[in-house]
N, C-alpha and C positions, 0 to 999 in steps of 0.2 A: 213663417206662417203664411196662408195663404191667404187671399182677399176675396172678398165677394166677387169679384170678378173672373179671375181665374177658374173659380170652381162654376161660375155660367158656362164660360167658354168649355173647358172637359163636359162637364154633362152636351151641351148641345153637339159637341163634336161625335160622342156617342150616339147621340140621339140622329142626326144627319148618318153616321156609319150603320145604323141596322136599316134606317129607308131605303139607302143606297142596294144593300143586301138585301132585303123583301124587293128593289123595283127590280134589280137585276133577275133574283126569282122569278118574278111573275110575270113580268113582260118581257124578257128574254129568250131564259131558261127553259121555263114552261115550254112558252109555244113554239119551242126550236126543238124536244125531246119529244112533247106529243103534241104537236097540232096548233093549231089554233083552238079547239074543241078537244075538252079533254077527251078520252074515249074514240073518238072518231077519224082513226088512225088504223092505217094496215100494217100488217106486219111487215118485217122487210123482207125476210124469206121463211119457209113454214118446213121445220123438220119433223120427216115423216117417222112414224112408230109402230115395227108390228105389232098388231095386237094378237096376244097371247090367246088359247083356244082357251083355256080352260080358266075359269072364275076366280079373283083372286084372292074370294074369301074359301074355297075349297081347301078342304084340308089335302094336304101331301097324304098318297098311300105308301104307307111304309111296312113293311114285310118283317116285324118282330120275331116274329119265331125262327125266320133264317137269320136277325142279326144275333139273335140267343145262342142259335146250331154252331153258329162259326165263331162264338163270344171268346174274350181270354179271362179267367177268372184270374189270374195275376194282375194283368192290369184294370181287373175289378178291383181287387182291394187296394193297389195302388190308389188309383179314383175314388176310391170309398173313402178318403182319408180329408176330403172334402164333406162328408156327412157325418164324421167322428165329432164333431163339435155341437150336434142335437143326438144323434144318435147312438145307441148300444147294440153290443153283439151276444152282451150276458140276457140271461132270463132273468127276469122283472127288473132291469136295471134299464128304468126308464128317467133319459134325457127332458131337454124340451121338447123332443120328439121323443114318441115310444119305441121301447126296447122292438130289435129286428131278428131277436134272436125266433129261429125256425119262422121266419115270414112267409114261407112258399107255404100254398096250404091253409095258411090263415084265413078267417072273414073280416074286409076289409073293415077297419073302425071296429074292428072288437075285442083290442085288446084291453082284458079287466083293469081296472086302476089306474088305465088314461083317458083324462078329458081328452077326447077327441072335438074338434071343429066340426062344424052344422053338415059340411059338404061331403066331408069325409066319412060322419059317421050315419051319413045317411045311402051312401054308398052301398051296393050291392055287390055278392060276388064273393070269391074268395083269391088272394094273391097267386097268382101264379107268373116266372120268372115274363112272359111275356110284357103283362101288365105291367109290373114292376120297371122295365126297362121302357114301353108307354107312356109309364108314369114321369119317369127321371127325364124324359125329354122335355115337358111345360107338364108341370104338376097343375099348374092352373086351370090348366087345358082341360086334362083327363077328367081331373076332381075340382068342380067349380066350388068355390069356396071352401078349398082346406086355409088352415094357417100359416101351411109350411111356406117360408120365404124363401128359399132356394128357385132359384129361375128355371133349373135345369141343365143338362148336358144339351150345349151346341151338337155335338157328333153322336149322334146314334147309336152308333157302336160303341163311349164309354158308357151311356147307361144301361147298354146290354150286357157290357162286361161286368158294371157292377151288378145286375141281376144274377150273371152265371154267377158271379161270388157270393151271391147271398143265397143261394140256391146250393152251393156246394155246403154253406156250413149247416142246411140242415143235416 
C-alpha cells in the first residue's frame, strides 16, 4: 500500500511533466515554427497555380444526345442492375421507386399510384432517353429535391447506356 507520500511525489511529478510540455510549447515551439508573433511570418516559398478560365461553379457542358447516339444498351442493363433494387421494368410494378416500364415518353412525376417527391413531381417535361441519361449523372443536380438516393453514374456514358436500355424496352 502506498503512503501519503508517495502519492504527492507521482501527482506533482505529473504536474511538473505537463509545465515542462506547455513551456516547451510556448516558448520554444511556437516562436521557432511561427515567429515571435503569431501570424506575422512569410512564407518560406509561395507555389504558383494556374488559374483555370472558367468558374468552378459552372457546370460541365455535356453533349447527351451523342453519348445516347453512341450508347450500348447491353451494357445499359448490365448497369441497370444497380437500379434493380428500387426499380421495375413491369407495368405497375412499382418499387421504392416507380415502375420504368415505357419511361421514354412519359411526364416526368406522373406516374398514377406513386407518391412521388416535391422536386420530382413538380418537374416539367416528359422523359426522353437524353434527360434520363442527365438525370443518372447527379439526380440531385437535374431534379432538386427528388428522393431518389442513388448519387449517380461517375461516367457519362453508363447513364447513357442505361437510357438506350430503357429506351429499347419501350
Amino acid at each position: 500500500m502506498m503512503n501519503t507520500m508517495e502519492i504527492t511525489k507521482i501527482v506533482a511529478g505529473l504536474c511538473a511533466s505537463l509545465l515542462v510540455f506547455l513551456g516547451v510549447r510556448f516558448f520554444i515551439a511556437d516562436p521557432l515554427y511561427f515567429g515571435s508573433e503569431h501570424g506575422e511570418g512569410e512564407a518560406a516559398y509561395v507555389l504558383e497555380v494556374a488559374e483555370s478560365s472558367a468558374p468552378a461553379d459552372e457546370a460541365e457542358e455535356v453533349d447527351y444526345a451523342a453519348l445516347v447516339a453512341q450508347a450500348d444498351p447491353a451494357n445499359g442493363e448490365k448497369q441497370f442492375s444497380k437500379c434493380k433494387s428500387c426499380h421495375k421494368l413491369e407495368e405497375g410494378a412499382n418499387g421504392v421507386g416507380p415502375s420504368l416500364y415505357h419511361i421514354v415518353g412519359r411526364d416526368m412525376g406522373s406516374l398514377p399510384g406513386f407518391n412521388y417527391s416535391s422536386g420530382m413531381a413538380e418537374a416539367e417535361g416528359e422523359w426522353t432517353a437524353e434527360k434520363i441519361a442527365h438525370f443518372l449523372h447527379k439526380p440531385k443536380d437535374f431534379v432538386p429535391g427528388t428522393k431518389m438516393s442513388f448519387a449517380g453514374f461517375r461516367d457519362y456514358q453508363d447513364g447513357a447506356d442505361v437510357a438506350a436500355y430503357l429506351a429499347a424496352q419501350n
